[in-house]
C-alpha positions in Angstrom: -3.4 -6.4 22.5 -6.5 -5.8 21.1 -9.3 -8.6 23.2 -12.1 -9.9 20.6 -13.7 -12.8 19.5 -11.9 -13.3 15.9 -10.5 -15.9 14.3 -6.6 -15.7 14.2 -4.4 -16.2 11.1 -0.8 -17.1 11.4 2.5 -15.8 10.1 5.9 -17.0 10.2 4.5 -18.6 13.7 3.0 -15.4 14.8 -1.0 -15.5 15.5 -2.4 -12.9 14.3 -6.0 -10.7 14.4 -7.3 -11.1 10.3 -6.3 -7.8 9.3 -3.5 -6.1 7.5 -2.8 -2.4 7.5 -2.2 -1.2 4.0 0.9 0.3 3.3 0.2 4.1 2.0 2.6 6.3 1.0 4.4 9.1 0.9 4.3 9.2 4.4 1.0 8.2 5.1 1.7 5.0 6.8 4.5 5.6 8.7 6.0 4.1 12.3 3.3 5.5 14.2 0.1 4.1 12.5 2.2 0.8 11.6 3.4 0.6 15.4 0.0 0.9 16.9 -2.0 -1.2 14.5 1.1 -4.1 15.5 0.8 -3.2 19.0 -2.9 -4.5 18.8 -2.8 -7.8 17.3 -3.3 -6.8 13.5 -0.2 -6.2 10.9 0.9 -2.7 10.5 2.5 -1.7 7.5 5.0 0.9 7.2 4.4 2.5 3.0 8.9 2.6 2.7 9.1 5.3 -0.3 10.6 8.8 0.6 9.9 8.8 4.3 12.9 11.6 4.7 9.8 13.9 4.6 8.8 12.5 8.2 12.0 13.5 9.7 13.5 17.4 9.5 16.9 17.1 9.8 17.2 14.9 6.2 14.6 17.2 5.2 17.3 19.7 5.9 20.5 17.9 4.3 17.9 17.1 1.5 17.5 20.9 0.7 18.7 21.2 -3.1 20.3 17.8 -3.5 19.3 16.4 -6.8 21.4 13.6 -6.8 19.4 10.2 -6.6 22.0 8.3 -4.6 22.5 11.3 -2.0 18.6 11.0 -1.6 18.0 7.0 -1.4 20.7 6.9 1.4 18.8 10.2 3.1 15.2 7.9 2.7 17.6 4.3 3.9 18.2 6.6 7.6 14.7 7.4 7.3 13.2 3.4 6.7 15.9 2.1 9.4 14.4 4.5 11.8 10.8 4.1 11.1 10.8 0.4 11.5 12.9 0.8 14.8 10.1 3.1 16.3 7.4 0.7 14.7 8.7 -2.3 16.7 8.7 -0.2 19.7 5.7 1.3 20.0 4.5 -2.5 19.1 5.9 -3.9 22.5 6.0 -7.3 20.8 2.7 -7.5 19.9 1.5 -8.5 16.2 3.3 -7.9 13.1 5.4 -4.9 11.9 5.7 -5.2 7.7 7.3 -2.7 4.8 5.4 -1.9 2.2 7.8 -1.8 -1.3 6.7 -0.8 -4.5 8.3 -2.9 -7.3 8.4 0.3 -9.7 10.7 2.3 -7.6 14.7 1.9 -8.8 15.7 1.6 -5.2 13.1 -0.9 -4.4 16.0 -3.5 -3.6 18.1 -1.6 -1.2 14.7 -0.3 0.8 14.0 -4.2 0.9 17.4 -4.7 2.4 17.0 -1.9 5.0 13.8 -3.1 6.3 14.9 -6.7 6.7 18.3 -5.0 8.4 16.2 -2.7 10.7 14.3 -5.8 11.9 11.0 -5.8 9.8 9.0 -8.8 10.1 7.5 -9.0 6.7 8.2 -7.2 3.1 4.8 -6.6 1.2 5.7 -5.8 -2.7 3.1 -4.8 -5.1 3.6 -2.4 -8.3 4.9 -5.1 -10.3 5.9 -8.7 -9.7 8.2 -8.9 -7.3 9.9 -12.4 -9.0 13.1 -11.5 -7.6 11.9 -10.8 -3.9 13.3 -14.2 -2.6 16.5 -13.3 -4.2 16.7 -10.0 -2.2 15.5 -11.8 1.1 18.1 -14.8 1.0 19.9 -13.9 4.2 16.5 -13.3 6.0 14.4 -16.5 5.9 12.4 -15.7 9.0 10.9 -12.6 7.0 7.8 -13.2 5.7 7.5 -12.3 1.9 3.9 -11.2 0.8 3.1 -10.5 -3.0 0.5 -8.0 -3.4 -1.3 -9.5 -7.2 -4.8 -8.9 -8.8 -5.6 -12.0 -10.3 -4.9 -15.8 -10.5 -2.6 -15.6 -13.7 -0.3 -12.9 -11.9 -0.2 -15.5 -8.8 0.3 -18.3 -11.2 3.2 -16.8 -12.5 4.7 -15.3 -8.7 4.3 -18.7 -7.5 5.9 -20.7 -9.8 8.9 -18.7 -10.1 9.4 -18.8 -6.6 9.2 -21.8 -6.5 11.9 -22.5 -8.8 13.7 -20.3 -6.2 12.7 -23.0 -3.9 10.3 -20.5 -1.4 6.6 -20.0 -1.2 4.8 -16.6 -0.3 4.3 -16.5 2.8 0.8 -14.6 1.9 -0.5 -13.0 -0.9 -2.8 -9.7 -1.0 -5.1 -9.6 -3.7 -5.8 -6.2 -4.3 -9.1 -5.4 -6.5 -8.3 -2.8 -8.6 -12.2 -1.7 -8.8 -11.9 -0.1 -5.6 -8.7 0.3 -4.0 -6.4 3.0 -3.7 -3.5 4.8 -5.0 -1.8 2.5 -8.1 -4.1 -0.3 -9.2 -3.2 -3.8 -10.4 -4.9 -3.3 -13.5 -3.0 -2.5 -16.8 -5.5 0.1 -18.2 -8.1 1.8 -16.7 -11.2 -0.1 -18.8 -9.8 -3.1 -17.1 -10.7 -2.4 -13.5 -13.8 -3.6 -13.9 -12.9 -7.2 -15.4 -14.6 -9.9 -13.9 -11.3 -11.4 -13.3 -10.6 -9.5 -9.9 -13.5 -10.4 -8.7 -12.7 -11.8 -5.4 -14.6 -15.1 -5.0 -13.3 -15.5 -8.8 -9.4 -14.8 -7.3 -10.4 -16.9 -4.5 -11.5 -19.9 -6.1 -9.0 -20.0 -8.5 -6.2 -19.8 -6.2 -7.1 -22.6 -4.4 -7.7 -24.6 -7.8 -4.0 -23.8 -8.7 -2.8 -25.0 -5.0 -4.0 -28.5 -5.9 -2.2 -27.8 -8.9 0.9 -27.4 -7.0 0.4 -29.8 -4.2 -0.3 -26.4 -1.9 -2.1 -27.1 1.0 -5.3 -24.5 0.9 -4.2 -22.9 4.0 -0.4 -23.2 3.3 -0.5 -19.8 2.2 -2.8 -17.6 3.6 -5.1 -15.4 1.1 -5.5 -11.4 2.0 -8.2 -9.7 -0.2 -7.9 -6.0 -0.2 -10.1 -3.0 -1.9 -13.3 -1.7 -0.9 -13.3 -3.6 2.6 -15.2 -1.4 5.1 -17.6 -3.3 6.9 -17.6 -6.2 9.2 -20.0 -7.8 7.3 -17.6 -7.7 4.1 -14.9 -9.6 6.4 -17.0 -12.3 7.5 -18.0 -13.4 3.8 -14.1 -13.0 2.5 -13.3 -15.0 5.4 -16.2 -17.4 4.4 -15.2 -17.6 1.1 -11.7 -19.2 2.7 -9.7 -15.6 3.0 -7.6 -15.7 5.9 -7.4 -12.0 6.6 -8.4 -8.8 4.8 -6.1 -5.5 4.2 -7.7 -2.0 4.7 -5.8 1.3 3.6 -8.2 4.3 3.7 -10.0 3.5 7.0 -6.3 3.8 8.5 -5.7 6.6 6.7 -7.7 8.8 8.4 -7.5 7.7 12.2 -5.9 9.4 14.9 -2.7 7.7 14.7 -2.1 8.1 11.3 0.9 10.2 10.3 -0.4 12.5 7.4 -1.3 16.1 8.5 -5.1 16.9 9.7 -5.9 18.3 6.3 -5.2 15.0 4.7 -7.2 13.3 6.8 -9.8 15.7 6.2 -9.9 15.4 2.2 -9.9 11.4 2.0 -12.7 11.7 5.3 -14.9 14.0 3.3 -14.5 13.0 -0.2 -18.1 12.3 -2.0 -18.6 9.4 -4.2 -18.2 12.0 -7.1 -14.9 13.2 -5.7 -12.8 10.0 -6.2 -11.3 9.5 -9.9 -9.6 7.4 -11.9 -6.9 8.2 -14.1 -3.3 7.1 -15.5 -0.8 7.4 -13.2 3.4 8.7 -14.2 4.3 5.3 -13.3 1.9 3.6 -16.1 -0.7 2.2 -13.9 -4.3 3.1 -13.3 -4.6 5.3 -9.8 -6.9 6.4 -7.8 -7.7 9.9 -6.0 -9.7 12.5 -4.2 -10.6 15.0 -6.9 -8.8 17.8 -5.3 -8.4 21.6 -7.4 -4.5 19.8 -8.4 -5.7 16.6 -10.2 -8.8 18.4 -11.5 -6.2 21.1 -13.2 -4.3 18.5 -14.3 -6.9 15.8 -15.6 -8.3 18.9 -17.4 -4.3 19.5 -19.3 -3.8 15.7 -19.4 -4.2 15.1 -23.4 -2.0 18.3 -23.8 0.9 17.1 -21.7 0.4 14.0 -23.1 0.6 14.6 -26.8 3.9 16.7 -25.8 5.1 14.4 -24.3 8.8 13.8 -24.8 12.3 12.4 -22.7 14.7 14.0 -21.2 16.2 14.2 -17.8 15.3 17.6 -16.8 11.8 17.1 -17.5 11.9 15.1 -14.4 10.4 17.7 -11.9 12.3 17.3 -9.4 15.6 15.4 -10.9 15.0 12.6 -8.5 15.0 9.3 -11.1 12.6 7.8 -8.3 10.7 5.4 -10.9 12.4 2.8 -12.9 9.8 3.9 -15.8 8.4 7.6 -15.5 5.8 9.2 -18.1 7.4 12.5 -17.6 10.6 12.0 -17.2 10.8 9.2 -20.5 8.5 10.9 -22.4 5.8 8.1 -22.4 2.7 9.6 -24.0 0.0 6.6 -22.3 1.6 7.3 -19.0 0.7 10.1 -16.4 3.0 13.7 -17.0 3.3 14.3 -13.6 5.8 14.5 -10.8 4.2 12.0 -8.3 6.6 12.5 -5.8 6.1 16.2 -5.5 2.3 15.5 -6.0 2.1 12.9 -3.0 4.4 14.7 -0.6 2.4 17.5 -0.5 -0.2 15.4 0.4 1.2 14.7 3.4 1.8 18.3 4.4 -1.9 19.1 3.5 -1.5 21.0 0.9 -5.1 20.7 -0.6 -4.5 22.7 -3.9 -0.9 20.5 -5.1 -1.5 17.3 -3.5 -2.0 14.0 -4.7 -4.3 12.3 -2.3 -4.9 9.1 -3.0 -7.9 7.1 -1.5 -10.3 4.1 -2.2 -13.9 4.7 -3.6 -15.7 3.1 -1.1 -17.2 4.8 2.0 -14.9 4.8 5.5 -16.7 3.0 8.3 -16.9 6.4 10.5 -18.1 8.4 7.8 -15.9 11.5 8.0 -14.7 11.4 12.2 -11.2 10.9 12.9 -11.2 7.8 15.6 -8.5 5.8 17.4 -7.3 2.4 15.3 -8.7 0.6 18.4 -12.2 1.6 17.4 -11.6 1.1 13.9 -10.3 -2.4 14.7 -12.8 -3.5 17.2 -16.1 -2.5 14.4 -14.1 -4.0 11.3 -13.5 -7.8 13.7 -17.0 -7.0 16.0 -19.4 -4.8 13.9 -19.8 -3.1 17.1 -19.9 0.5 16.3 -18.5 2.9 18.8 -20.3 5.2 20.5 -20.8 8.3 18.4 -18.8 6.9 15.3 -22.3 6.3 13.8 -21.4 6.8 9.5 
């Protein structure tokens, strides 16, 4: 356990340090990052989408399968084993959660798996997740956390589940303007719509809690995007946040399970370097500027205008989305295979992968340091010895 001075927030009767973990994926937030984050105090986050590519024996019974079903059931052995090793290497401490994206076609059976496996919360973004309760109905003491951009999407979460007769347990709000990877926004001119703003999503919320007869803390409130100082904490928390979610800053520690290189490209990305475009699953995205996206960003109206369905224009004949630009022939979408793009991210493969990151600048600058450090200046603003951005 991590020993600071911070206020505590509480989960399904767990007390836990104010910060969550973002889930990253393909591979990028894994048991190892998740575990240790859990293991001192915080929520770690396990990103649930294709972690096969973390262990080499499915990698090996994966070699030239194309079937969809032979592949979720290689990625189900894969979740149930990351959250096992998660939970370990946490000894107890904090809170282990799976990250699910709503977009995926297997998105109910991964939420299944990691409430089997023993994972303490499901975080679902990438859509709303109106029939999470439903999924979760046999594991109440799972905490359910919406991940939404603004207070009409948590208008519409909440009510719903309600009607279902269950609250969020938390909700992320997730500013499009500067997070990474897929972005809650529905176009890319939205991002910067004073709607996301978070003392806007803040205030709001609460508003519609005395709507609902919601006690202000009932539910706690977990801004996320762009949060890289302590200083940023301690107004979110002032403005009645209850915790805050970081992604990139994890990213690129020492315990996170993406290769060197990947650290390396998210650690020493300029300003300039980090783009936004539209993503194969039809939501904005952002990314390091790496020689693949820049190749492809230069192609994209091309692609686009050819744009047209068909099964085998799915790279990689996975069917991993429920909607895919490439593979449905969706001209406004990306026409891309992300999950060839994003797993050779995780290898390190600078000139095919798909790195995504968030645009603002990581606490250490670009040195790889332990989550304890990273922790300790985010909850202290105590800036470890030769961390100096």
């Amino acid at each position: 356990m991590l020993n600071v001075d911070a206020p505590l927030f509480e989960l399904k009767g767990r007390k836990l340090l104010p910060i969550v973990q973002g889930g990253m994926g393909v591979g990028i937030s894994a048991h190892r990052l998740a575990g240790s984050v859990a293991r001192l105090g915080a929520v770690g986050t396990i990103a649930s989408i294709d972690l096969r590519h973390h262990h080499a024996d499915l990698m090996e019974r994966a070699r030239d399968v194309r079937d969809r079903e032979k592949l979720d059931e290689l990625n189900i052995i894969a979740l149930d084993r990351e959250v096992r090793a998660a939970l370990e290497i946490a000894e107890g401490n904090g809170l282990v959660a799976v990250n699910v994206m709503k977009a995926v076609s297997a998105h109910a059976a991964l939420v299944r798996t990691a409430c089997e496996s023993g994972a303490q919360a499901i975080v679902m973004g990438a859509g709303l997740p109106l029939d999470l309760p439903d999924l979760t109905v046999d594991h109440p003491e799972v905490a359910l956390i919406p991940i939404l951009s603004d207070v009409r999407g948590i208008a519409v979460v909440i009510k719903k589940w309600m009607r279902k007769k269950r609250l969020p347990d938390a909700i992320v709000i997730e500013h499009p303007r500067y997070a990474g990877g897929h972005l809650g926004a529905p176009k890319p001119e939205d991002i910067n719509d004073p709607r996301f703003e978070f003392p806007v999503v803040l205030e709001g919320t609460f508003q519609l809690f005395e709507e609902l007869g919601i006690e202000p803390r009932q539910i706690p409130l977990i801004p996320a995007g762009g949060i890289n100082t302590h200083e940023k904490i301690k107004e979110l928390l002032a403005l009645g946040a209850s915790a805050v979610q970081v992604g990139t800053p994890f990213a690129v520690t020492e315990e996170g399970d993406a290769h060197p290189n990947f650290k390396k490209v998210l650690a020493e990305a300029k300003p300039e370097d980090i783009v936004t475009f539209m993503s194969v699953a039809g939501l904005p995205a952002r990314a390091v500027l790496t020689p693949w996206l820049k190749s492809y960003l230069r192609l994209e109206t091309k692609l686009q205008e050819c744009a047209r369905a068909g099964a085998e224009r799915c790279a990689v004949g996975l069917q991993c989305l429920i909607k895919c630009g490439l593979r449905d022939g969706l001209a406004k979408f990306g026409q891309f295979c992300i999950d060839s793009q994003l797993a050779a991210a995780l290898r390190g493969d600078i000139n095919k992968g798909l790195f995504f990151r968030g645009s603002e600048s990581l606490p250490f600058g670009s040195a790889i340091r332990p989550v304890r450090e990273l922790l300790e200046y985010l909850l202290t603003g105590c800036m470890p010895q030769g961390a100096e951005a």
